[in-house]
C-alpha positions in Angstrom: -13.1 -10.1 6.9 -15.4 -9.7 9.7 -18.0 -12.2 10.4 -21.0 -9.5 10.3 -19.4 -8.3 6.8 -19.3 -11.2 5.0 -22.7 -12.5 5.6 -24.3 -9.0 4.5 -22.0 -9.7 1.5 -23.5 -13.4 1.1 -27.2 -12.1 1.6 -26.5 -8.7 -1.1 -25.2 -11.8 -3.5 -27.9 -14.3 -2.8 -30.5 -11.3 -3.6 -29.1 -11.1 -7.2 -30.6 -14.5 -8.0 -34.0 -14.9 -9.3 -35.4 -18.7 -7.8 -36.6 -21.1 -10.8 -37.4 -24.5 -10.8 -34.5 -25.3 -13.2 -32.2 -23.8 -10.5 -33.8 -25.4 -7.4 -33.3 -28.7 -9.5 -30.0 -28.1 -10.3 -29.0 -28.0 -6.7 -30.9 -30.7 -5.2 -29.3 -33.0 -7.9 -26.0 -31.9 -7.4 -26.8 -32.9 -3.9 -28.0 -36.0 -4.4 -25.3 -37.2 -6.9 -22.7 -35.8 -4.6 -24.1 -38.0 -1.6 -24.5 -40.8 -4.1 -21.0 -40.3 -5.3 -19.4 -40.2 -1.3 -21.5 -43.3 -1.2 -19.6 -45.4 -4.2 -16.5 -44.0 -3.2 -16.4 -45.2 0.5 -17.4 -48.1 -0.9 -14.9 -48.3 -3.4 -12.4 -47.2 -1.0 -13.5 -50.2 1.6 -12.7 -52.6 -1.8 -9.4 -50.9 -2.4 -8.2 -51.2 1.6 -9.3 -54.9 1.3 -6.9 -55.7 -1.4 -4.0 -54.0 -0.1 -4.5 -56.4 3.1 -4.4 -59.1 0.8 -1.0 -58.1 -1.2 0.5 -57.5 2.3 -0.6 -60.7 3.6 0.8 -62.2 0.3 4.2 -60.4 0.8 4.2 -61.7 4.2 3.3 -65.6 3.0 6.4 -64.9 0.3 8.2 -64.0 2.8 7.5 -67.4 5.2 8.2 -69.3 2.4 12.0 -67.8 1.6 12.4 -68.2 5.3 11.0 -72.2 5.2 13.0 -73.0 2.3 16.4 -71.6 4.2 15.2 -73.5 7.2 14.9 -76.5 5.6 18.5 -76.6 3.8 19.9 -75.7 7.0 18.2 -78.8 8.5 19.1 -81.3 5.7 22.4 -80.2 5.7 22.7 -80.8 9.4 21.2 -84.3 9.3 23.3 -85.0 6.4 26.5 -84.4 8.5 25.0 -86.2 11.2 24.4 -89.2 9.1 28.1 -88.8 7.7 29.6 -88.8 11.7 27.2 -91.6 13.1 25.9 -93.7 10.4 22.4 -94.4 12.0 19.6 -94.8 9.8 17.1 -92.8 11.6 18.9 -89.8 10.6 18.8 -90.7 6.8 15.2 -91.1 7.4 14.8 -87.4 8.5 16.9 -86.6 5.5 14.5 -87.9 3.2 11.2 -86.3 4.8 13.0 -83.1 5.2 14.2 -83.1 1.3 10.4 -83.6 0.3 9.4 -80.7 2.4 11.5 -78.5 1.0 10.8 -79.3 -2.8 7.1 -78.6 -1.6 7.9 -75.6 -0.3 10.1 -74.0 -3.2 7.2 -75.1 -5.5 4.3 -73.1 -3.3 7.5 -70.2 -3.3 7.1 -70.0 -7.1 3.5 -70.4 -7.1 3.4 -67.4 -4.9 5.4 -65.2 -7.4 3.8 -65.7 -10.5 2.4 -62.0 -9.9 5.7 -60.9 -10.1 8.0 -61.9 -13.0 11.4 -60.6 -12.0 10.9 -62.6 -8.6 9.2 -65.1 -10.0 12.8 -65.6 -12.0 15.1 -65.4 -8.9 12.5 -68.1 -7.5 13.2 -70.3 -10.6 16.7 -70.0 -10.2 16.9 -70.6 -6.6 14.5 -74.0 -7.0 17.6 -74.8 -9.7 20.2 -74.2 -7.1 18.2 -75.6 -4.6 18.4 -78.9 -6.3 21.9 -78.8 -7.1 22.8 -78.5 -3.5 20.3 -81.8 -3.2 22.1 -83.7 -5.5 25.3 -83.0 -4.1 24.1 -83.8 -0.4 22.6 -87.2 -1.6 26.1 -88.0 -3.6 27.8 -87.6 -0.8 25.5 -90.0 1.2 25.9 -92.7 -1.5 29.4 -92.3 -1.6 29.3 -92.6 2.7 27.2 -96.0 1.9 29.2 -97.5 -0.8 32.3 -97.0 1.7 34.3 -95.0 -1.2 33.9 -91.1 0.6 36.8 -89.2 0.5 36.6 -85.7 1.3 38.8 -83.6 -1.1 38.8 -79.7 -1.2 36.8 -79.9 -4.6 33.7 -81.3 -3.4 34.2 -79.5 -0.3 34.5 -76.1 -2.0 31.4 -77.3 -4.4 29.2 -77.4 -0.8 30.0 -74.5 0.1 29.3 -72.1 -2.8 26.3 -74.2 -3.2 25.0 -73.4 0.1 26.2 -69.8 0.0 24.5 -69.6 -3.5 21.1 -70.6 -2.1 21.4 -68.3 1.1 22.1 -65.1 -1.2 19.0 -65.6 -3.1 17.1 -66.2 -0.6 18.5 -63.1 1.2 17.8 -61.2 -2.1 14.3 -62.4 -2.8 13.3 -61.6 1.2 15.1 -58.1 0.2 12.7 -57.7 -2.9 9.5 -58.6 -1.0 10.4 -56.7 2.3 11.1 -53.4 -0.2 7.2 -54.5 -2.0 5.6 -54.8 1.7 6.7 -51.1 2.6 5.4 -49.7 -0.5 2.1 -51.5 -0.1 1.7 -50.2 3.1 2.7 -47.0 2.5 0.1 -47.0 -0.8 -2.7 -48.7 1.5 -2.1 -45.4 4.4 -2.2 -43.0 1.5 -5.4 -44.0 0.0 -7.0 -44.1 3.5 -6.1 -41.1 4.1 -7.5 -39.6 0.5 -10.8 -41.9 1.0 -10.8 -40.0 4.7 -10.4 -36.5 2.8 -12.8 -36.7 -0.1 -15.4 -37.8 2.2 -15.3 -34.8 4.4 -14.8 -32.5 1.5 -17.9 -34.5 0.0 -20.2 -34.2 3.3 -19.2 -30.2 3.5 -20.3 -29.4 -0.3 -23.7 -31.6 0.1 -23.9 -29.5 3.4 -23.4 -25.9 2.0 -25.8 -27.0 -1.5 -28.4 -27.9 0.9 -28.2 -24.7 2.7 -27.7 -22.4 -0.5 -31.1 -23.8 -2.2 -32.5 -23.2 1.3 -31.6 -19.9 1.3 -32.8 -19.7 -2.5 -36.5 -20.4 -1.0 -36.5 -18.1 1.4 -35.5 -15.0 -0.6 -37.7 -16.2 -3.0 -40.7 -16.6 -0.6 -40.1 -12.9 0.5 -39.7 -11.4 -2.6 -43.3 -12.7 -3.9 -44.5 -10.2 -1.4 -42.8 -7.0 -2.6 -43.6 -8.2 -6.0 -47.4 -8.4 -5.1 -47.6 -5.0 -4.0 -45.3 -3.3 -7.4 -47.7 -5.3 -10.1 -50.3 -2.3 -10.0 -47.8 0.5 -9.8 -45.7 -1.3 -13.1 -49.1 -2.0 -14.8 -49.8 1.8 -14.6 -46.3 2.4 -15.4 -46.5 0.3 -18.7 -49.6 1.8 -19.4 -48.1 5.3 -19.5 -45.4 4.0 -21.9 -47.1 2.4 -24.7 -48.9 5.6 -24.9 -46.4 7.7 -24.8 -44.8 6.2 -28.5 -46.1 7.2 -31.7 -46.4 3.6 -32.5 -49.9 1.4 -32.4 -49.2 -1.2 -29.6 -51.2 -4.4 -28.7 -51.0 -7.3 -26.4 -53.0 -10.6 -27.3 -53.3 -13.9 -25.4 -53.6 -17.3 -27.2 -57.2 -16.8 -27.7 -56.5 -13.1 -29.4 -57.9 -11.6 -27.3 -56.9 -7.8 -26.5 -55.2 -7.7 -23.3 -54.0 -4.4 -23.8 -53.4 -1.6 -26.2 -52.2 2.1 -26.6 -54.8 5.0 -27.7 -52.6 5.3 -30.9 -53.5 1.7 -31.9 -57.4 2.0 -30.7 -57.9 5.3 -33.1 -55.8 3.8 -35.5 -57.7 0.5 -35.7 -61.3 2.8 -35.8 -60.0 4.6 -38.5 -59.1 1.7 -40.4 -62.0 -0.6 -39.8 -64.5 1.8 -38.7 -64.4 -0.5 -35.3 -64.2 0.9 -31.7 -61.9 -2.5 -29.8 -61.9 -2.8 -26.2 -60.0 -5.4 -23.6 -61.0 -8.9 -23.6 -62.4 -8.3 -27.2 -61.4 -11.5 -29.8 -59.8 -10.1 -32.7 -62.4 -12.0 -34.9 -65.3 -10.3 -33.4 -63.4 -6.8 -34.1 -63.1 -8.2 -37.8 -66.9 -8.9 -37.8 -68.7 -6.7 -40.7 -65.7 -5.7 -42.3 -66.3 -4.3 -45.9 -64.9 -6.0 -48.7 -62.6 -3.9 -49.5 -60.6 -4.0 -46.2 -61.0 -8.0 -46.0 -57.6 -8.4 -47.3 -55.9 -6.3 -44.8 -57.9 -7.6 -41.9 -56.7 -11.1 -43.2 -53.0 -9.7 -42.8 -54.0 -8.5 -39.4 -55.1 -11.8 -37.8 -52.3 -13.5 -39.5 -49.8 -11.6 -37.6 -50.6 -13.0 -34.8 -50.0 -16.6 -36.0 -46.5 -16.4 -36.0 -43.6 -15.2 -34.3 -41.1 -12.8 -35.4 -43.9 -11.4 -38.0 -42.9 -8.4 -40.4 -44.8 -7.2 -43.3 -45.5 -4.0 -44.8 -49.1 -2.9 -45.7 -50.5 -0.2 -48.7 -53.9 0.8 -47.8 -55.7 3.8 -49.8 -57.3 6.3 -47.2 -58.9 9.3 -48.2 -57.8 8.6 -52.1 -54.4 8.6 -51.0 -51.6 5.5 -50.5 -51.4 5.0 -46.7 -48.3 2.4 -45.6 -47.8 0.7 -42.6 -45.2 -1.6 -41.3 -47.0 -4.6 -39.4 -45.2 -7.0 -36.8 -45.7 -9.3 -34.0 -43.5 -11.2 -31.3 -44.6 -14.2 -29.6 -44.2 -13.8 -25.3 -43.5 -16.7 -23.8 -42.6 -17.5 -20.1 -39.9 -20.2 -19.2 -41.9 -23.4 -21.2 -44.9 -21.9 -23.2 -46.4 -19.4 -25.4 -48.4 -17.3 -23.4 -49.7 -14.6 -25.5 -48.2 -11.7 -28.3 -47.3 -8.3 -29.2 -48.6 -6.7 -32.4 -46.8 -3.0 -33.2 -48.4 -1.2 -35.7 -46.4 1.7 -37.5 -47.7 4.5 -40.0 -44.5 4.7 -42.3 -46.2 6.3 -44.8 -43.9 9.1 -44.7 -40.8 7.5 -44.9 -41.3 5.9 -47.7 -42.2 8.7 -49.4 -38.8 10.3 -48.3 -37.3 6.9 -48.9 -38.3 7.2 -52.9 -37.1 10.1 -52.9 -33.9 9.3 -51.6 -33.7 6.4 -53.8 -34.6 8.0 -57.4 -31.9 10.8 -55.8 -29.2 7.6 -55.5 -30.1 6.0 -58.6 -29.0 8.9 -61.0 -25.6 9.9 -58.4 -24.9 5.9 -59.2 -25.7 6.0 -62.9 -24.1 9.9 -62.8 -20.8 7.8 -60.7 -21.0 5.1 -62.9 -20.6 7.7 -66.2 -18.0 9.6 -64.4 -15.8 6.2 -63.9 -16.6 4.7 -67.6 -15.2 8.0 -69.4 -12.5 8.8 -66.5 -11.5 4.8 -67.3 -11.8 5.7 -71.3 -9.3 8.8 -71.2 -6.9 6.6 -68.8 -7.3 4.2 -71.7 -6.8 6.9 -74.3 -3.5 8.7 -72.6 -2.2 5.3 -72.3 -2.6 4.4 -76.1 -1.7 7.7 -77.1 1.7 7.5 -74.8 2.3 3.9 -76.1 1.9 4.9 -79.6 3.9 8.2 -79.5 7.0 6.1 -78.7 6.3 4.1 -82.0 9.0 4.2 -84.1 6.8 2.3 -87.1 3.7 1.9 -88.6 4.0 -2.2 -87.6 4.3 -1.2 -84.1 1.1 0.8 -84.4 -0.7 -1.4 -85.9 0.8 -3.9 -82.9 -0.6 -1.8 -80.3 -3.9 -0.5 -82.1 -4.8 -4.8 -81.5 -5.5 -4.5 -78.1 -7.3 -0.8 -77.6 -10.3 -0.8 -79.5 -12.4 -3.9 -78.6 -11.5 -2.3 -75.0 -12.2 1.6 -75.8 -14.7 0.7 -78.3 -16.6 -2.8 -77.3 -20.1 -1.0 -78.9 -18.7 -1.2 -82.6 -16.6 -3.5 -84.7 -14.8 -2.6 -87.6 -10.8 -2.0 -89.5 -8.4 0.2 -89.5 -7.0 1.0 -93.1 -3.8 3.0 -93.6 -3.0 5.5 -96.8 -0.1 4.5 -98.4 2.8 6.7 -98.9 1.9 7.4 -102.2 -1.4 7.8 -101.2 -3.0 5.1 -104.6 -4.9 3.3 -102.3 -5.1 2.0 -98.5 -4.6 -1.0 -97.2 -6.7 -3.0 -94.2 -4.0 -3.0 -91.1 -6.0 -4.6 -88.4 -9.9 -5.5 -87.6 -11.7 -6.2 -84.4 -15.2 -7.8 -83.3 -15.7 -9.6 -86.2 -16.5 -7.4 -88.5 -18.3 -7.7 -92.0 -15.8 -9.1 -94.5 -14.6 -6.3 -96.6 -12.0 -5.7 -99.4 -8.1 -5.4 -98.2 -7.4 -2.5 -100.2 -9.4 -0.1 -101.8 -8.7 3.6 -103.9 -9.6 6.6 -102.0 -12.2 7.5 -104.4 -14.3 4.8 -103.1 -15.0 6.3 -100.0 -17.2 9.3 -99.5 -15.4 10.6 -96.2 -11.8 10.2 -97.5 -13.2 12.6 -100.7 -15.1 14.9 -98.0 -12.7 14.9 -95.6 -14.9 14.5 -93.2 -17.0 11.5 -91.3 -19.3 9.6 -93.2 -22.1 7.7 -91.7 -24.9 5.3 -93.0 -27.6 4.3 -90.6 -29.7 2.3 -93.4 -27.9 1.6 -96.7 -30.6 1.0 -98.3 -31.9 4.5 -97.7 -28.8 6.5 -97.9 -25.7 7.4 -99.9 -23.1 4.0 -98.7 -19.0 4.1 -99.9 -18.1 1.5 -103.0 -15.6 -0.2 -100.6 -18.3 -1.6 -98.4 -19.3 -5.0 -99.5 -22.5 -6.8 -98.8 -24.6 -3.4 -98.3 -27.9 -4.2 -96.1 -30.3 -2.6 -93.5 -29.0 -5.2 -90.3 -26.1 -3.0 -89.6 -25.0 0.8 -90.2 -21.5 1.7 -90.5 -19.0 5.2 -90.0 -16.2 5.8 -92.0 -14.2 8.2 -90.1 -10.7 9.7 -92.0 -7.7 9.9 -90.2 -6.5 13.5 -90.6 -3.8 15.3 -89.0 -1.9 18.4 -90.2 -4.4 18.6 -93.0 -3.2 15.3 -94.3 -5.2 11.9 -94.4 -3.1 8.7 -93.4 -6.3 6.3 -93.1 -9.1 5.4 -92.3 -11.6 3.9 -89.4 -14.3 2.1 -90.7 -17.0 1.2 -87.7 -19.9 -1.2 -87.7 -22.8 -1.3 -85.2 -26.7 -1.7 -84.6 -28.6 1.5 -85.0 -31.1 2.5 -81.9 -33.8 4.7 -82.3 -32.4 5.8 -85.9 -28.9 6.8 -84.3 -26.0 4.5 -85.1 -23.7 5.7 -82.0 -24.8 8.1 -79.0 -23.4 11.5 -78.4 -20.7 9.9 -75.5 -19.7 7.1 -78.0 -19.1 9.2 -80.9 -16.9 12.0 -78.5 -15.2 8.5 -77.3 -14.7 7.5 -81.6 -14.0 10.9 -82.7 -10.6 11.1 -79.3 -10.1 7.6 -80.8 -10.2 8.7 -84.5 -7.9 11.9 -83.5 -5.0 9.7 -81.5 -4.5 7.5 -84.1 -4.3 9.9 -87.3 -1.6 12.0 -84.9 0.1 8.8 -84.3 0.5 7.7 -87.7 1.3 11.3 -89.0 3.9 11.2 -86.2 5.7 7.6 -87.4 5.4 9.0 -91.3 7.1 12.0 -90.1 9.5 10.3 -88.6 10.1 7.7 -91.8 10.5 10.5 -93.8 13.3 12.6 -91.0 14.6 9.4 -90.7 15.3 8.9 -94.7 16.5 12.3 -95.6 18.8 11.7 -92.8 20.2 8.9 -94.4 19.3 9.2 -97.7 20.9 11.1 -100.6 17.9 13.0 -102.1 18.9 12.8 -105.4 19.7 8.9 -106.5 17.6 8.0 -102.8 20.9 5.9 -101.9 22.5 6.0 -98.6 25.0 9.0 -97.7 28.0 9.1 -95.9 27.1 9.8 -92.5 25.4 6.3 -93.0 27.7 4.9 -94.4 30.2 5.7 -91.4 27.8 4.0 -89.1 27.1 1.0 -91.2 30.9 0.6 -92.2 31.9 0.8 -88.1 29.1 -1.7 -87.2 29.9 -4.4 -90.3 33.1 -4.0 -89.4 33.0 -5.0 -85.8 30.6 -7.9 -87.4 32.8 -9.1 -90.0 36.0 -9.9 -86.5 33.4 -11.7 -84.4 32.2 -14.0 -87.1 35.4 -14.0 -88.8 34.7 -13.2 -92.4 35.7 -10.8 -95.1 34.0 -7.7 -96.7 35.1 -5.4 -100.0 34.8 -1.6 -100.1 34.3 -0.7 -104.2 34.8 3.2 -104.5 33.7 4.6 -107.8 34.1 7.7 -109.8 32.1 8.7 -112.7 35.1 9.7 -115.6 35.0 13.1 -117.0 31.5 14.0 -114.8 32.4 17.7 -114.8 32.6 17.3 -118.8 29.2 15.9 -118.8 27.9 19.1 -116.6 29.8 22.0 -118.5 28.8 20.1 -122.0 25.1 19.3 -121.5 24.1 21.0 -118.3 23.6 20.3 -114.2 20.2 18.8 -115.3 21.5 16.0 -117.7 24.7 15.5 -114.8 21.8 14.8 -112.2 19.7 12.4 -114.6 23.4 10.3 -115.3 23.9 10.1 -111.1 20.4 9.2 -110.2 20.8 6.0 -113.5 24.1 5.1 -111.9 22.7 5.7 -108.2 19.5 3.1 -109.7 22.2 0.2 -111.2 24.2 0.7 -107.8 20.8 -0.3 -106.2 20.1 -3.3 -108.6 23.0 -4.8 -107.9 23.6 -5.4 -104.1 22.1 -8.1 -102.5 20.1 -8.0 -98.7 23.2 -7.2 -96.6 25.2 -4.9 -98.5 24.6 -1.3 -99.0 25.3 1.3 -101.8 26.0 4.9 -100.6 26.7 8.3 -102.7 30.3 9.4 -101.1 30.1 12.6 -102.3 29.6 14.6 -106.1 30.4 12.0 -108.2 31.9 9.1 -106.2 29.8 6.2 -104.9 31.0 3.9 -102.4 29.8 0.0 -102.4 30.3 -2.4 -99.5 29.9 -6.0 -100.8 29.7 -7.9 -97.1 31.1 -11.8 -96.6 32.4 -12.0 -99.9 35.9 -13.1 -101.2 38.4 -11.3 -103.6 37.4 -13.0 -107.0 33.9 -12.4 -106.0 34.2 -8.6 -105.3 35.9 -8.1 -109.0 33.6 -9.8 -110.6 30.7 -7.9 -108.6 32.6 -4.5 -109.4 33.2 -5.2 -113.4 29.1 -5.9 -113.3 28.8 -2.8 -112.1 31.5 -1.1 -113.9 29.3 -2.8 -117.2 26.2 -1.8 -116.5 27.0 1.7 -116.2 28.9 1.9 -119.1 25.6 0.8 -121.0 24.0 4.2 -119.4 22.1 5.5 -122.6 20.7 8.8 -121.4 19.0 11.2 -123.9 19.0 14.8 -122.7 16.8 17.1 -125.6 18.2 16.1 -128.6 21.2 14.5 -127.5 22.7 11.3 -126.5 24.9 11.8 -122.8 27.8 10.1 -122.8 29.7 7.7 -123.2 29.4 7.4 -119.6 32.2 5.5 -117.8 33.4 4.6 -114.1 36.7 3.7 -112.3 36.7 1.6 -109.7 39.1 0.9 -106.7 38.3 -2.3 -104.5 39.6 -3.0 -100.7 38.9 -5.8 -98.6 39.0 -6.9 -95.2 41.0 -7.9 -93.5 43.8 -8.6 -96.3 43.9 -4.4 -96.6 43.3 -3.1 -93.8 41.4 -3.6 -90.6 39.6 -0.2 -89.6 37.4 1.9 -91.7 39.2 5.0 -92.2 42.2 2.8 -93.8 39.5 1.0 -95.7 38.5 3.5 -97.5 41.9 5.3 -97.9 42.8 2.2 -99.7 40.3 2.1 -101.5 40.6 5.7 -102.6 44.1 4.8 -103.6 43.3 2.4 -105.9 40.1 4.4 -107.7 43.3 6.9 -108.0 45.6 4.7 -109.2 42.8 3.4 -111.7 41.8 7.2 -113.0 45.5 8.0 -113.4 46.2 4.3 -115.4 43.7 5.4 -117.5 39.8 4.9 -116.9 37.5 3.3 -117.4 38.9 0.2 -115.2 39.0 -1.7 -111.5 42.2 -1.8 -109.4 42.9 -4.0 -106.3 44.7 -2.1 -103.9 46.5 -5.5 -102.9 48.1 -5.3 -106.4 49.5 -1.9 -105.7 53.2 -1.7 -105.2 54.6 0.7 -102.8 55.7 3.4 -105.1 52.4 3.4 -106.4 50.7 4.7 -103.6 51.7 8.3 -103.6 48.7 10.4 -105.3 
């Protein structure tokens, strides 16, 4: 970038700062602590180089001392030889001086390196050695002096890797400090050079924040001028602004005084207080002779201005109409203090008349939304029940599911459900809910009016008006409905409903539409289980003697069957046949032949237990399965029978029927056969073989011989 580019850059930049004292500050001190920080550091830096001279001069004493102590054995080992070859005392002498040297000298070596452990070691080993070689050098000398030396190759070869020993680690400890003595020298350069570095970089940034808050001053210094001569054209400006908004605008300094206002707020404030205001007026002289009536707004007024952030909304009557106004203030401050505040003043009388509006308008789309989702969340509710219960197969399972819908559909009421019976005597309580009044279980429909009208019955005050004989405990703290259950233009029970009564009315229109879809789904459901009971049992019932016909009897027999392999057990067939039936019919008529099958259909029923099932085969014959039961068992259960039929005494007009007798052929399972069609073929066979031996008898078809099986 050229030179003449960048500082019009720098200068643009520099112009987009605004000079404070906080900023001034900031860079001075960042000045000062960086020159104070250069100072500490050379300092520091001074400290730092003054050590390092003193580990290298350390190094270097270590070094002296390896070198004295290998100077030294040399020297004693000379004077030792020489003492050997000449024998002169002087030379012993030497020996001696020179051995206390060197022990001084390894002792200063391990002084030394105590800073360093590893060489402190090798020192501790070489003082051993050291001393070794000593001893071996004085031995020798002894031995020379007691006249008994003899050099052989071990003491020989004992010198020598004594001596060698001691020169290798005191090559290798001179190796150790001569590697330490480069790096500290190497460590002491580097951290010259950094010290060098950081204060140059120091001295540059001091130099550049000195000239930047220069700069600062200067700009600033200029820009006070322009800023002179734009106060008058702004003030006009402003002045144009504030009255240019609908609004009522004020300043005040800390004394309230008006500094300034718009012509909105001076009209305003005359129309108000009756009060023409002007600038450098006190608020409280403005406030002076204010009539009683207005005191409490002036009070809000002058409050405003004691605190910042100041929002309140007035009602003042004008005219003998509500006026409202919405009242704030803002304390204006410079960089330390407050130095004055703002008071806007706005006439929302209108929007909160629009704002009522809009409100009363909300409120009844809410409660209108709210109504919507309460009955949209009822018929979910409803279709949900009424699906549920149309895939009831009983009245139980009604019953089951009718406990959980009404404290949710209907959480205003409490009450029962009662069902009709079949034969439609009485009805009986199913289920209750909320806690109702206790009541009777069962009661006759004559003791309710709606089940005799056919139609709702409701009570608001029994005391006052016509209450049902089934209610118990008949006072004025609750009213009650009794609502019929109809469907098809049958009743099959009844809802009984307690609740409080408001403003004479014991439900509302919505909660009676919401008990009356209630009321309906119910009656439909039970009508729909009753008409299935009663599909259900002429499909499986024989309408005259009401037992089971064949088509059940095929299921049941294929089912018991499969029952009686898995758990291993037996089961009889018994096959009757009325004797001489058709006699009975031409002799006394179809109607006295019906009233001997539906006595013989009745004993039939008396005498199986839970388990086994009597069924009408067809005309005459009746078929009897007698399940987990043994051979002996199954005649004896088949001559009861056989018995009690023969003690049939029907009297048809005049005359006695009869005598009325029955054949009976037994089978069992497995010992006759082991599927149902040859079940009953075999039992068949044996009612045969009875009817054709006679009448009036039971035949096993196990005791049948083969010829005997041909009809």
């Amino acid at each position: 970038m050229p030179k003449k580019t960048y500082l019009n850059a720098l200068f643009f930049n520099l112009n987009r700062f605004k000079l404070s004292r906080t900023i001034l500050n900031i860079v001075f001190v960042l000045a000062l602590v960086l020159l104070t920080s250069l100072s500490f550091l050379a300092h520091y830096h001074v400290k730092t180089l003054i050590k390092s001279n003193n580990w290298v001069t350390h190094t270097y004493q270590v070094i002296n001392s390896i070198e004295s102590a290998l100077y030294y054995m040399v020297d004693i080992e000379s004077h030792q030889r020489a003492f050997i070859i000449l024998q002169q005392d002087h030379e012993l002498n030497i020996f001696d001086a020179l051995k206390d040297d060197l022990r001084k000298n390894v002792e200063q070596l391990i002084y030394l390196t105590k800073d360093n452990p590893s060489q402190q070691a090798r020192a501790d080993v070489f003082k051993r050695v050291v001393e070794q070689r000593l001893q071996l050098l004085i031995r020798i000398i002894k031995l020379k002096q007691s006249g008994r030396l003899i050099i052989h190759s071990g003491i020989f070869n004992d010198s020598i890797a004594l001596s060698n020993q001691v020169k290798a680690l005191g090559q290798e400890m001179k190796s150790v400090e001569m590697t330490l003595l480069k790096e500290r020298d190497n460590g002491a350069f580097n951290q010259t050079k950094n010290a060098q570095f950081m204060l140059t970089a120091g001295s540059i940034i001091s130099f550049i924040l000195l000239a930047f808050a220069f700069l600062l001053v200067n700009k600033e210094l200029a820009a006070h001028c322009v800023s002179e001569k734009t106060n008058d054209a702004t003030q006009a400006r402003l002045n144009k602004i504030i009255n240019s908004v609908s609004d009522m605008i004020a300043a005040f300094d800390n004394n309230h005084c008006f500094i300034i206002f718009n012509d909105a707020y001076k009209n305003e404030f005359k129309r108000l207080f009756n009060k023409t205001i002007y600038i450098g007026m006190n608020l409280n002289e403005a406030f002076n002779a204010v009539p009683q009536s207005k005191k409490k707004i002036a009070n809000i007024w002058q409050t405003s201005l004691l605190r910042n952030d100041f929002n309140q909304m007035l009602e003042v009557t004008l005219d003998d109409a509500p006026c409202y106004y919405e009242i704030s203030s803002n304390f204006v401050e410079d960089a330390h203090n407050t130095i004055g505040v703002v008071q806007n003043v706005r006439n929302i009388t209108k929007r909160i008349q629009e704002h009522t509006k809009l409100q009363d308008s909300y409120e009844k789309q809410a409660l209108s939304l709210r109504d919507l989702q309460e009955k949209n969340t009822q018929i979910t509710l409803l279709v949900e029940m009424s699906d549920i219960m149309l895939a009831c197969n009983s009245q139980e399972e009604i019953t089951q599911v009718l406990g959980k819908y009404p404290q949710i559909l209907l959480p205003f009421t409490r009450g029962y459900l009662y069902a009709m019976h079949p034969s439609k005597n009485y009805l009986e309580q199913s289920l209750s809910w909320g806690a109702p009044h206790e009541q009777n279980v069962t009661f006759q429909p004559d003791d309710c009016w709606a089940i005799k009208l056919g139609r709702q019955h409701k009570v608001n005050h029994a005391t006052q008006e016509l209450t049902c004989s089934h209610v118990v405990n008949q006072n004025d703290d609750y009213g009650y409905l009794c609502l019929p259950l109809m469907a098809q233009n049958d009743i099959y029970g009844l809802l009984y409903l307690e609740g409080q009564t408001h403003e004479g009315t014991l439900f509302n229109a919505n909660e009676s539409l919401l008990i009356n879809a209630f009321a309906e789904l119910t009656a439909l459901a039970l009508a729909n289980v009753r008409l299935r009971d009663n599909l259900r049992h002429q499909s499986i019932r024989d309408p005259l003697t009401a037992l089971y016909n064949r088509r059940y009897l095929d299921d049941f027999l294929f089912k018991q069957l499969h029952q009686a392999k898995r758990s291993h057990l037996s089961f009889a067939i018994l096959m009757l046949d009325l004797d001489h039936f058709k006699k009975i019919n031409d002799t006394y008529g179809h109607d006295a032949g019906d009233m001997v099958l539906k006595e013989a259909g009745k004993i039939l029923q008396n005498n199986v237990r839970a388990g086994d099932i009597a069924t009408r085969y067809g005309g005459e014959e009746f078929i009897v399965l007698l399940y987990d039961i043994n051979q002996e068992h199954a005649v004896e259960r088949a001559e009861a029978i056989r018995h009690d039929i023969a003690q049939i005494n029907i009297k048809y007009g005049a005359q006695i029927v009869g005598p009325i007798t029955t054949s009976v052929g037994i089978a069992l399972f497995p010992l006759d056969a082991d599927s149902p069609k040859e079940l009953i073929e075999a039992a068949d066979k044996a009612l045969y073989f009875a009817k054709k031996t006679g009448r009036n008898k039971l035949v096993l078809y196990h005791d049948l011989k083969p010829n005997q099986f041909v009809y």
